[in-house]
N, C-alpha and C positions, 0 to 999 in steps of 0.2 A: 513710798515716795515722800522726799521731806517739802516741806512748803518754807517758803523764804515770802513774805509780804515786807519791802522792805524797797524804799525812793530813795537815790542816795542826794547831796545835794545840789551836784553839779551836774549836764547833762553827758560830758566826757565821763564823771564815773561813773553813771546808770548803764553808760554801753560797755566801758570797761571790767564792769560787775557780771554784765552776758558774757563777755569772752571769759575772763577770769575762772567762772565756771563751770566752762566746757575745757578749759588743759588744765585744772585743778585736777576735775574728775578724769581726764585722760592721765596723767600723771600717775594719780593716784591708783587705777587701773594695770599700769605696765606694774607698779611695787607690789602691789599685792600678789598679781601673777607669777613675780619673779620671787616672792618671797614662800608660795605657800601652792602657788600651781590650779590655785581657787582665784575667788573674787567677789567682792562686796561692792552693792549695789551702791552708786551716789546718785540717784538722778533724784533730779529737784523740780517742785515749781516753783516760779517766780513772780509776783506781781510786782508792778511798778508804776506809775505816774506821773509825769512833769507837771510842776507848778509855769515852767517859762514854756514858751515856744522855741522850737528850735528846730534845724531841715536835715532831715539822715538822708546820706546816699547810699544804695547799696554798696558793698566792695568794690564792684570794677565799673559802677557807676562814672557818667563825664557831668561833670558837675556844673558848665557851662549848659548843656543838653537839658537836664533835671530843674534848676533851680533858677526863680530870677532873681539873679544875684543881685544889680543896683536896687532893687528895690528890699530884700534881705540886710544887705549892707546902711542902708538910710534908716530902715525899721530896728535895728539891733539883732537882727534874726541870727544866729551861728547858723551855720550850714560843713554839719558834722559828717564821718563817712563812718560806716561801721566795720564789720567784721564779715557780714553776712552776706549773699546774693541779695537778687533781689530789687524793684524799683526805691523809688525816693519818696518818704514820710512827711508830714509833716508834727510832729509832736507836740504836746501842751496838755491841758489843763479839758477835762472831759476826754481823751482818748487813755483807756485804759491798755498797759503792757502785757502782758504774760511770756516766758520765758521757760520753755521744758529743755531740758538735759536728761535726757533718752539716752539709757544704755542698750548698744543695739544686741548684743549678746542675750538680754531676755526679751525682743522684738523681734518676734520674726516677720514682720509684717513692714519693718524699716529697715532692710537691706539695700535698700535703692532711693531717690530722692521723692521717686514720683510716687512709691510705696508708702513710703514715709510723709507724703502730702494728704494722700488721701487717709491714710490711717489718722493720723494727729485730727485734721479737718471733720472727721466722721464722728470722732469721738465731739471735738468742739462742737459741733453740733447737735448733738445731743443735750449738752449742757445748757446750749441754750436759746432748745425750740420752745419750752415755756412762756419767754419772753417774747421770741418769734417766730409762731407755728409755718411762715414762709422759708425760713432761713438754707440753703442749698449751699453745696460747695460749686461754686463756677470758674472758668478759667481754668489754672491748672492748680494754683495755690490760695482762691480769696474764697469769701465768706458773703452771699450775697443775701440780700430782701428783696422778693421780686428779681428787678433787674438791675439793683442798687448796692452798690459794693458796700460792706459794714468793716470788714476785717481783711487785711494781707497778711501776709508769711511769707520769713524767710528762713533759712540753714545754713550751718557749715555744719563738716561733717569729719572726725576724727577718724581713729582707727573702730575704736570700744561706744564711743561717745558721738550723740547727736547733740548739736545747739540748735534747737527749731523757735522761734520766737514769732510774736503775732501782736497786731494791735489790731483795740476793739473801740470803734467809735460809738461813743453812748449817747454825750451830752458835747459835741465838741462843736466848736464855734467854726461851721462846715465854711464861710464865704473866704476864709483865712486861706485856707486848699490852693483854691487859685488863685490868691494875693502872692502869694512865695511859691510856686509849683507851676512850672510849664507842662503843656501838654507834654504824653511821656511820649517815644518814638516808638517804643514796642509795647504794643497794648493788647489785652484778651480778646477774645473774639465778638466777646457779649458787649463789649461797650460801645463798639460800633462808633469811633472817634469821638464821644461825646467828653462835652469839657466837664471838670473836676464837678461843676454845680449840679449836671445835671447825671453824674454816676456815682456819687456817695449818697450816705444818708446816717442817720444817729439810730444803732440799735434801740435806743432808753432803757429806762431802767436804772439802779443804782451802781456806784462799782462796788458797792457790800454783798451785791445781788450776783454779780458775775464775779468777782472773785469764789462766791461761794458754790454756787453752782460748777463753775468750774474745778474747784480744788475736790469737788465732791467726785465728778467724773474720773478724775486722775486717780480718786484716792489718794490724796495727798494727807497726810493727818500728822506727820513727824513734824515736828515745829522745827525748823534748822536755827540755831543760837549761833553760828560763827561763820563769818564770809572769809578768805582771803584777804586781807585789806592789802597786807604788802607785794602781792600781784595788781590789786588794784589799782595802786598809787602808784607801780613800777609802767604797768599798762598807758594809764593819764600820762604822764611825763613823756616817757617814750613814744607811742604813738595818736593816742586821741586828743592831745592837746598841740599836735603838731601838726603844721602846712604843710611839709612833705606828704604826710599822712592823708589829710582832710582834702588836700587840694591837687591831689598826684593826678588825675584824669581831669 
């Protein structure tokens, strides 16, 4: 697996850069198959981090529902949508990214979504019950301590190719949560309607510490040197820096 450690500088290309390469690798996928009847592997890690804050909604997220927007709006907050299923984030500075592009053809264990939750989930946890000998998979896709959500996940999901991505609260500045983030309407079983203060919490640790642990689990050890950029920048334009886009629900 190749490892990409790499924040770009804007928070439309960080998500841009997820989708980017998950139909890179699908792309690249159907040429090789059509060319040779084989196939070579592109799945990647990815870490990422924001220096601003800013509110992701999942795909078919209602963004009115998710985020409180006048107060998002007064504070500067963007309130972005991604690509992916999935609730609404909030992002910045202490919530670590990670980003797998799973090819499901060497996965047999990610044929399905829910397969693929608890696979990905199982292995993260491994990664990093050192840090936190409690850490369990709860719900159907998070990462809890105790009865304290650390980490969500979300997917989309190609023909060849998975985009499974996750954030890891370490060090993040938790009271922000419910500053820009309404209570969500579909919520796990375990959280029992409780508000954002009192169901997260900060893994700790460093992100040197979980990137590495992590990259370790994956086996990720190829250093990937080149992104897409001109998907990148076609992605930004076209739809992550658009209100059709951001604001369609």
């Amino acid at each position: 697996m190749q490892l990409l450690d790499l924040t770009l500088n804007t928070p439309e290309a960080n998500l841009a850069l997820d989708e980017a390469l998950l139909l890179e690798a699908e792309s690249l996928s159907q040429v090789n198959q059509e060319a040779s009847g084989d196939f070579a592997s592109a799945e990647t890690l990815r870490f990422w981090e924001s220096s601003r804050y800013f509110v992701v909604v999942g795909a078919g997220g209602r963004v009115a529902e998710e985020a409180k927007i006048e107060v998002c709006r007064r504070d500067g907050i963007p309130i972005l949508r991604r690509a992916s299923g999935g609730g609404t984030v909030l992002q910045g500075p202490g919530c670590l990214n990670y980003t797998l592009i799973l090819d499901i053809r060497r996965r047999p264990k990610c044929q399905d979504i829910h397969g693929t939750n608890r696979y990905v989930l199982e292995l993260m946890s491994e990664a990093l019950r050192k840090l936190a000998p409690e850490i369990a998979i709860r719900g159907i896709s998070d990462l809890a301590v105790g009865e304290r959500k650390v980490s969500g996940t979300a997917q989309r999901r190609k023909k060849a190719y998975i985009l499974f991505h996750g954030t890891l609260l370490y060090r993040f500045d938790l009271p922000l949560i419910e500053r820009y983030l309404r209570l969500p309407r579909r919520q796990p079983e375990y959280r029992n309607n409780r508000p954002h203060s009192d169901f997260v919490c900060n893994l700790g640790g460093t992100s040197e510490e979980l990137r590495r642990r992590i990259a370790e689990v994956w086996e990720a050890t190829e250093i990937r040197q080149e992104i897409p950029v001109k998907l990148v920048e076609q992605l930004v334009d076209e739809k992550y820096s658009r209100d059709e886009w951001n604001e369609q629900f």
